[in-house]
C-alpha positions, 0 to 999 in steps of 0.5 A: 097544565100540558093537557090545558094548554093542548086543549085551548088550542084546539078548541079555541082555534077555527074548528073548535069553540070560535066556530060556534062563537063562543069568545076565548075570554069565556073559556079562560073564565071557565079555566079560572072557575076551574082552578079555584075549584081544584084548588078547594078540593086540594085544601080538603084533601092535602096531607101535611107531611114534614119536608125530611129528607125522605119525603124530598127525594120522594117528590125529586124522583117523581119529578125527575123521572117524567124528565129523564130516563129511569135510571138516570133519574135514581142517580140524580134524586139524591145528589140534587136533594143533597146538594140544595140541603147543603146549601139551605139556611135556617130561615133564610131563601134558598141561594142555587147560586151557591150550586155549580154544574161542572160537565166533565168532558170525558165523563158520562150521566152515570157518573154524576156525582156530588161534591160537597166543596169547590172543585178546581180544575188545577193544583199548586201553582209552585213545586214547593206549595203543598199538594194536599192541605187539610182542614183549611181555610180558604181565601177566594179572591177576585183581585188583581196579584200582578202588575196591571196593564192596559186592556187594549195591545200595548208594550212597555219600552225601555231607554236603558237599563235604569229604567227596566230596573225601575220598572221591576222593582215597581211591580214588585212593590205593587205585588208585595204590598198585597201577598203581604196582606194575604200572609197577615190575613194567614197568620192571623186566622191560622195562628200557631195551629197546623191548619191550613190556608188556600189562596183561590185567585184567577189573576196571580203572577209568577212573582207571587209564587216565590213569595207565598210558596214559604209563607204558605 
């Protein structure tokens, strides 16, 4: 493609074919005869093969080593191989969305590494939330766990005490409708088993974590 590409330009431009007048159209006709005949050819001369796992890292390395250096390349086959068999279904498009690259600051290229999971860059928002949970469920959310405010700068202003006290037992209400959800969904999916349970959210106020540290 490289060579095709340098080649029309060269030759298409005021010292190549246009000065002999022959039109650019004739040419890319020329390309296109010469597509379908390669095309043919490769139909005669292909190799079926099974796409295992050997013969993608094969074809991995060759490409990634025409992209990045030697050594690199070695280290990164098997990972990007790993990571699209991971995410691939049985007769279902392949999803590279479901594939994340994380670059770690402080980390060099070799040192990347595949992590078949989700990497979280925190740990238990609560001291009594468990720091290790094994064989667990997990909840992503994209919901909001706190009392919601205005997108532009704004304050709440009280007249009295009455009124903050109101104020609080709102939010709490507004809180604890939701975790409580969570907690049923919880015990419902873990039932009396030793499994775990992981609530993955972006949003989450102080007052949940008294809530769900107990429960979870």
């Amino acid at each position: 493609i490289e060579f095709s590409k340098v080649y029309l330009e060269n030759k298409c431009s005021s010292d190549g074919f246009s000065i002999q007048g022959l039109h650019p159209r004739i040419v890319t006709e020329g390309f296109e005869a010469a597509k379908e005949k390669a095309l043919e050819m490769l139909e005669q001369v292909k190799v079926s093969k099974e796409m295992d796992r050997e013969t993608l890292i094969n074809v991995a390395r060759t490409s990634l080593r025409t992209k990045v250096h030697r050594e690199l390349a070695d280290i990164l086959t098997e990972a990007v191989v790993d990571a699209v068999l991971t995410v691939k279904k049985p007769n279902e498009p392949i999803d590279l969305f479901m594939v994340e690259i994380m670059e770690m600051k402080h980390k060099t290229e070799s040192d990347t590494n595949l992590v078949r999971g989700i990497v979280l860059d925190h740990g238990a928002r609560h001291p009594d939330m468990k720091k290790r949970v094994e064989n667990a469920y997990i909840l992503t959310c994209s919901v909001s766990l706190e009392y919601e405010k205005t997108e532009v700068n704004s304050g709440f202003f009280y007249k009295s005490a009455n009124e903050r006290d109101k104020f609080v037992q709102a939010e709490r209400k507004f809180i604890e409708e939701r975790v409580n959800k969570i907690i049923a969904l919880k015990r419902k999916v873990c039932g009396d088993s030793k499994k775990g349970f992981v609530v993955i959210n972006q949003k989450v106020n102080a007052l949940l974590h008294s809530f769900v540290s107990g429960a979870f």
